[in-house]
C-alpha positions in Angstrom: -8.2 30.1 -45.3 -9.2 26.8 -46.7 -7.3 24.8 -43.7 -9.0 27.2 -41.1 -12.5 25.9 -43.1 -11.3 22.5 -42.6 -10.7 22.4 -39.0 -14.3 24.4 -38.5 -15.9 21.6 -40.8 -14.3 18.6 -39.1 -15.0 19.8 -35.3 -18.9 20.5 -36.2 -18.7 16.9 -37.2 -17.0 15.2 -34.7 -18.1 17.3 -31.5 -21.5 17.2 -29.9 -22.2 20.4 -28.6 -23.7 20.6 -24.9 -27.8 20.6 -24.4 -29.3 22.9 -22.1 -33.1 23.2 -21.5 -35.4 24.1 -18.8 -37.3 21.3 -17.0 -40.9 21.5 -16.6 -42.3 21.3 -12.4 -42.7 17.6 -11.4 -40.6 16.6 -14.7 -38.7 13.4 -14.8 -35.7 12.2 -16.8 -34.8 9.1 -18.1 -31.3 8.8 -19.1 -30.3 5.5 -21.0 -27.1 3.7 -22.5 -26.0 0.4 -23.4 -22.0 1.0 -23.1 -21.6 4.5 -22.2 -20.3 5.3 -18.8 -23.0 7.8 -17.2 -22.3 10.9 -14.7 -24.7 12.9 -13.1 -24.4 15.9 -11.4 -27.0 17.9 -9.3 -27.6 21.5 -10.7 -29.3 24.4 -9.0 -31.7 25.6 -11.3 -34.5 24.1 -12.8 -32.5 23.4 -16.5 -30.7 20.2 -17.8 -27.3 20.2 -19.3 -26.5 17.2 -21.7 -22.7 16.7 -22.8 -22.1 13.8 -25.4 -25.1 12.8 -25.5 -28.7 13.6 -27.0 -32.0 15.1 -25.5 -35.9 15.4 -26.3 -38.3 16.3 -24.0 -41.5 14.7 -24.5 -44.5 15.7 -21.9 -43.2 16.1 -18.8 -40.4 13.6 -19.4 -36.8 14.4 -20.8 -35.2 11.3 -22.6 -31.4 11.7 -22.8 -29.6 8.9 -24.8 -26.2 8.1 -26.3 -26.3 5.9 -29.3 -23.0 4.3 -29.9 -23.9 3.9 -34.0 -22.1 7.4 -34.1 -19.7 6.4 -31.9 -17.2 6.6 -35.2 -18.4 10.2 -36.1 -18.6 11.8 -32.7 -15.5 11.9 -30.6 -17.7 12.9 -27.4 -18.8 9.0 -27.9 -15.3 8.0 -26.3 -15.7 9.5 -23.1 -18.7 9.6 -20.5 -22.2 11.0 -20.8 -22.0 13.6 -18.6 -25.9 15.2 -17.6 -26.7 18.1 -15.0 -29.9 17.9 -13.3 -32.5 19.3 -10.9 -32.5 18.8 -7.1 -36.3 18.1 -7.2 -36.3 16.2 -10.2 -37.0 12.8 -10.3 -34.5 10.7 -12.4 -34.0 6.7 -14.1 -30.6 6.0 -15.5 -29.5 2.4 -16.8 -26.8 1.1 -18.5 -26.1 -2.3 -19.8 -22.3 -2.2 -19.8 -21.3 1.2 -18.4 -20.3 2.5 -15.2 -22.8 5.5 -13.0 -21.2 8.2 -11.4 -23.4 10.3 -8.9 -22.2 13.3 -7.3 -25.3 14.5 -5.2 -28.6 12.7 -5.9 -32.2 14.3 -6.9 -35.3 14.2 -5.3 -35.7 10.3 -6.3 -33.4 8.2 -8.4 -33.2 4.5 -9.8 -30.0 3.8 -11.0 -29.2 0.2 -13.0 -25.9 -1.4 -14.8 -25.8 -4.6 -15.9 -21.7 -4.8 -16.0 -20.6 -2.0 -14.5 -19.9 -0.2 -11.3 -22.3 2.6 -9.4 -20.3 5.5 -7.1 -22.7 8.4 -5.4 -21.0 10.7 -3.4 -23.6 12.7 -1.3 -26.9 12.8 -2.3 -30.3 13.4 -0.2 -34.1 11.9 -1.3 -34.9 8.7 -2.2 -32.6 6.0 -4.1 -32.4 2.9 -5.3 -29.6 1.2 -7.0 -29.0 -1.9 -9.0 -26.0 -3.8 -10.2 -25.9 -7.2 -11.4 -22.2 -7.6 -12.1 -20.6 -4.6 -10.3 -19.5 -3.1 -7.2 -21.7 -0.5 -5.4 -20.0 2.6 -3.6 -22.2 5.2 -1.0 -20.2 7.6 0.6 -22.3 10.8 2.7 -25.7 9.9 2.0 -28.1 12.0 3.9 -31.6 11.3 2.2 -34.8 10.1 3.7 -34.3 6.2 1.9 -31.3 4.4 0.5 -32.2 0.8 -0.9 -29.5 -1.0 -3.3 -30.0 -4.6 -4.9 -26.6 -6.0 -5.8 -25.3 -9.4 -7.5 -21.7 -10.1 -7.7 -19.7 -8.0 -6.0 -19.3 -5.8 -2.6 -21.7 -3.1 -1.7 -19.9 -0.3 0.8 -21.9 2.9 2.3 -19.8 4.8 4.5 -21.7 8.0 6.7 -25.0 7.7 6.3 -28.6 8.2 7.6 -32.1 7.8 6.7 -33.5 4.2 6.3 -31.0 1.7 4.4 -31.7 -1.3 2.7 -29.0 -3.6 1.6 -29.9 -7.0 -0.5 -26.5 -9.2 -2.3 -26.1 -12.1 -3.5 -22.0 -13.0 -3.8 -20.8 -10.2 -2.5 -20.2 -8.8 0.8 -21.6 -5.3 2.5 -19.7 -3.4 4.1 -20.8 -0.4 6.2 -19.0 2.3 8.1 -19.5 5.5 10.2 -22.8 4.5 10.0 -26.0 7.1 11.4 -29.0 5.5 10.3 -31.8 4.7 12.6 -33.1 1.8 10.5 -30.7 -0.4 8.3 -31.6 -3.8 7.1 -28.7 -5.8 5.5 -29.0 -9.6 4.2 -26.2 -11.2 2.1 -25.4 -14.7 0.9 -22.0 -16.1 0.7 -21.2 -12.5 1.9 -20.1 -11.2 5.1 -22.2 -8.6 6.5 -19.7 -5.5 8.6 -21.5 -2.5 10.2 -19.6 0.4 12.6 -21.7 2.9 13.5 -23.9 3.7 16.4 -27.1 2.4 16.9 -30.0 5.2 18.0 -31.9 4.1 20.7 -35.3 3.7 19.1 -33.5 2.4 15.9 -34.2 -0.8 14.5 -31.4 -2.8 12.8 -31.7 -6.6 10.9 -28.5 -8.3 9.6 -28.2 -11.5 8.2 -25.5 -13.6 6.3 -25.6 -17.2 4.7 -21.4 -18.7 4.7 -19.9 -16.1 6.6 -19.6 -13.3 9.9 -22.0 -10.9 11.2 -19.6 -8.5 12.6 -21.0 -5.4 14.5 -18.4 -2.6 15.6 -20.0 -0.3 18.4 -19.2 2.0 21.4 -18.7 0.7 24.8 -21.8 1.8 25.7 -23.8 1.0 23.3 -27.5 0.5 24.4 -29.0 -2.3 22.8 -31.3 -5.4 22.8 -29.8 -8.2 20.5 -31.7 -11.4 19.2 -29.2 -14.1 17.7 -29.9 -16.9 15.8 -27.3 -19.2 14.6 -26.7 -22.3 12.4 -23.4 -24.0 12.9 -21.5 -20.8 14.4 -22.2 -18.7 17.9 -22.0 -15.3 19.8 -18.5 -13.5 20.1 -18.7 -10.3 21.7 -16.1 -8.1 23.1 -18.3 -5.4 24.9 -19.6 -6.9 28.2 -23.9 -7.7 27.8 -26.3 -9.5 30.0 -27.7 -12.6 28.3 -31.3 -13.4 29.0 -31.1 -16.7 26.8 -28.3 -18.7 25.9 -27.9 -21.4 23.5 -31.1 -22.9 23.3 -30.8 -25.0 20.5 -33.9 -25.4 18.2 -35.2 -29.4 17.7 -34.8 -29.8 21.5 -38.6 -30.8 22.0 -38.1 -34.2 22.9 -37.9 -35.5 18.9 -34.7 -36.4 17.7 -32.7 -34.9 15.7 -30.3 -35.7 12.2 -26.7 -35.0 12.5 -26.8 -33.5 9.3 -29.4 -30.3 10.7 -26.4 -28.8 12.4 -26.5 -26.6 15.5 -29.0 -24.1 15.6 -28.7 -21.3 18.9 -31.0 -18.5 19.8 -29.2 -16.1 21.9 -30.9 -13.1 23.1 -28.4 -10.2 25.0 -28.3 -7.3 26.4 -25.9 -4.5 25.9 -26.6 -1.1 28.8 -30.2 -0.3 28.4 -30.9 -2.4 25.5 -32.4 0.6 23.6 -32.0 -0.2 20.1 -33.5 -3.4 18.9 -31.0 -5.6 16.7 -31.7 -8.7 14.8 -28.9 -11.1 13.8 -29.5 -14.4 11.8 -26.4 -16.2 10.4 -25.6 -19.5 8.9 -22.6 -21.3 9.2 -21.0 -18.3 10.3 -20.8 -16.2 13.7 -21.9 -13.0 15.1 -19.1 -11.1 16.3 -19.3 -7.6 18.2 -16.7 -5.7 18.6 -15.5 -2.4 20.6 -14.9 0.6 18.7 -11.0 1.4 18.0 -9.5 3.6 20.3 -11.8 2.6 23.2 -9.9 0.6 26.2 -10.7 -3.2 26.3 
């Protein structure tokens, strides 16, 4: 009797049990940790579930925190905090040292780590995401806007529309199976890599400082492609008309240092030249190549 006490004492000490309470309409929910790794799931009702972590709604606005002072006294402390939300709701999450974990994505979300990594897997609305230190992973967003800030590592988005915007520093993007109509993507000493297909009234800007442009695209692609280039050119392996090659900038008659470099504008033409593409690398190339699987 007195063990069976025991056992009932020490898990009411050392558990956190889970937090579940309705949302009010229009409520957000801030959800903050310093080295707690953070996952989110998307619920379908209008409550939130809190596990290992703490909650207090205030207004219209649900704070959900993890202090790691208890982390001795609460074995839920070890492992993430793990929060259920909304569709509709609208949602900040940050962590200074842990990793973010999205499986779907609410109505709008802004997501920040300091030293970790962010994964979403789906999701739909509006997003924005910032890492300083770690990678960022998109796989099957179908949302309206998806806008990521990184610093130090790769950022990859694989299948997805809406509008994308992509800024890195030291670190590459990489995009594939791409359906977006409008994706802007600017790295330095990054390479920039998009697959995808390019809708005819879509609008697409890519840009890379120390390294490649490379665009994968069908055959057939229908597209109107402005190039400019410092110290690199134009490789392409799907055939394109060219209404401008290699006019190099400085060529007005004034001379020019040796140490400028080359600087081309090329302007081509791939079928129609529906979509409108903007490529501006330096001292690197822009490469396009032919979809896998298609005959050369």
């Amino acid at each position: 009797m007195i063990a069976s006490l025991f056992v009932i004492a020490f898990a009411s000490v050392n558990s956190r049990p889970d937090t579940t309470l309705r949302l009010p309409r229009n409520g957000a929910i801030e959800i903050e940790t310093h080295a707690r790794a953070i996952v989110v799931r998307i619920g379908a009702t209008d409550q939130v579930t809190v596990k290992g972590g703490d909650a207090e709604l205030e207004g219209g606005t649900l704070q959900v925190s993890a202090d790691e002072r208890h982390r001795a006294n609460n074995r839920d402390a070890n492992g993430p905090l793990e929060v259920t939300v909304p569709a509709w709701s609208r949602l900040d999450v940050s962590s200074m040292l842990g990793n973010l974990t999205f499986t779907g994505t609410p109505a709008q979300l802004h997501a920040e780590t300091v030293n970790g990594f962010i994964h979403v897997t789906g999701g739909t609305g509006t997003v924005e995401l910032e890492s300083v230190a770690g990678a960022v992973v998109v796989n099957d967003f179908h949302g309206t806007h998806l806008a990521i800030d990184a610093t130090g590592d790769n950022v990859t988005i694989t299948n997805a529309t809406g509008v994308v915007e992509v800024e890195n520093v030291n670190g590459s993007i990489l995009m594939r199976a791409m359906r977006s109509a409008a994706v802007t993507a600017n790295t330095i000493n990054g390479s920039v890599e998009f697959a995808g297909s390019l809708a005819p009234t879509g609008n697409y800007e890519f840009s890379s400082q120390n390294q490649d442009v490379t665009l994968t695209l069908a055959a057939d692609v229908s597209a109107r492609m402005m190039v400019s280039s410092m110290n690199g050119g134009l490789k392409t392996e799907i055939p394109a008309a060219t209404d401008s090659r290699g006019r190099q900038r400085g060529d007005r008659g004034d001379r020019k240092r040796k140490d400028e470099g080359d600087e081309h504008d090329f302007v081509v033409v791939y079928g129609a030249g529906a979509a409108r593409v903007s490529i501006d690398v330096f001292n690197g190339n822009a490469i396009v190549k032919k979809q896998v699987g298609e005959r050369q």
